[in-house]
C-alpha positions as CSV (number, residue, x, y, z in Angstrom):
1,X,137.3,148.2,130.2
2,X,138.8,144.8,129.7
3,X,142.2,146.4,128.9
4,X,142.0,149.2,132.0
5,X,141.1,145.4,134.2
6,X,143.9,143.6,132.6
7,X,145.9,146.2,133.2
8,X,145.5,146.9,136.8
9,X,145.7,143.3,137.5
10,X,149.0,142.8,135.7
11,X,150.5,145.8,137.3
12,X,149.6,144.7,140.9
13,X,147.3,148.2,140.9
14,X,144.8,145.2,142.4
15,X,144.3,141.2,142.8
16,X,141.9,139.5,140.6
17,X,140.4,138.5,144.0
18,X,140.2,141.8,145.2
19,X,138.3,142.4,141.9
20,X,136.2,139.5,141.6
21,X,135.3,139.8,145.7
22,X,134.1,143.3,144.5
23,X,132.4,142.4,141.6
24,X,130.6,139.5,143.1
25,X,129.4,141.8,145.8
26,X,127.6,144.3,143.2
27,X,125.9,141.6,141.9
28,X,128.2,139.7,139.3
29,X,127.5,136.4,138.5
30,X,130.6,135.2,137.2
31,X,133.1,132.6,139.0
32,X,136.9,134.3,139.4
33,X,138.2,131.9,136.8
34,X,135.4,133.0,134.6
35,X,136.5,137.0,135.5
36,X,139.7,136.0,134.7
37,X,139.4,134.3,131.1
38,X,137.0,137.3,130.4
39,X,140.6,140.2,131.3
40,X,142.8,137.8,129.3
41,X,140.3,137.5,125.9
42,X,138.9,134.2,126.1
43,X,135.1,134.8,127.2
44,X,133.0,138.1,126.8
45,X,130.6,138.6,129.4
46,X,127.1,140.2,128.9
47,X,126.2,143.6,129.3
48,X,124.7,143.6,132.8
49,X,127.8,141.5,134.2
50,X,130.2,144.6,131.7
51,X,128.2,146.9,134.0
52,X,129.0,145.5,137.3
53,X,132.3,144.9,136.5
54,X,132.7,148.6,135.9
55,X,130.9,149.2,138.9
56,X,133.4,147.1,140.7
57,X,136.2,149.2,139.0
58,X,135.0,152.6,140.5
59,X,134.7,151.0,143.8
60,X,138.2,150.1,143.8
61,X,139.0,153.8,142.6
62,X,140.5,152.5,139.6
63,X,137.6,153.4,137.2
């Protein structure tokens, strides 16, 4: 999931914001800049925030 995020976001498929605006609203407790360390490698969330971030992904049609 972190690569199909990554991805998207690097290939203007959708913003960070747009994905962090959508994860937030599913329930995610991370701040963007956390969200953003976790696509590029540098954090790993837990499983409930992995599952609203997927959430978040089918939302925006991209899961």
């Amino acid at each position: 999931m972190q690569g199909k995020c990554r991805r998207s976001v690097a290939q203007h498929v959708i913003t960070l914001e747009d994905l962090w605006v959508q994860y937030w609203a599913n329930g995610g407790c991370a701040k963007e800049e956390e969200l953003d360390a976790y696509l590029n490698g540098v954090l790993e969330p837990d499983a409930f925030e992995l599952a609203v971030l997927g959430w978040a992904l089918e939302d925006l049609a991209i899961g």
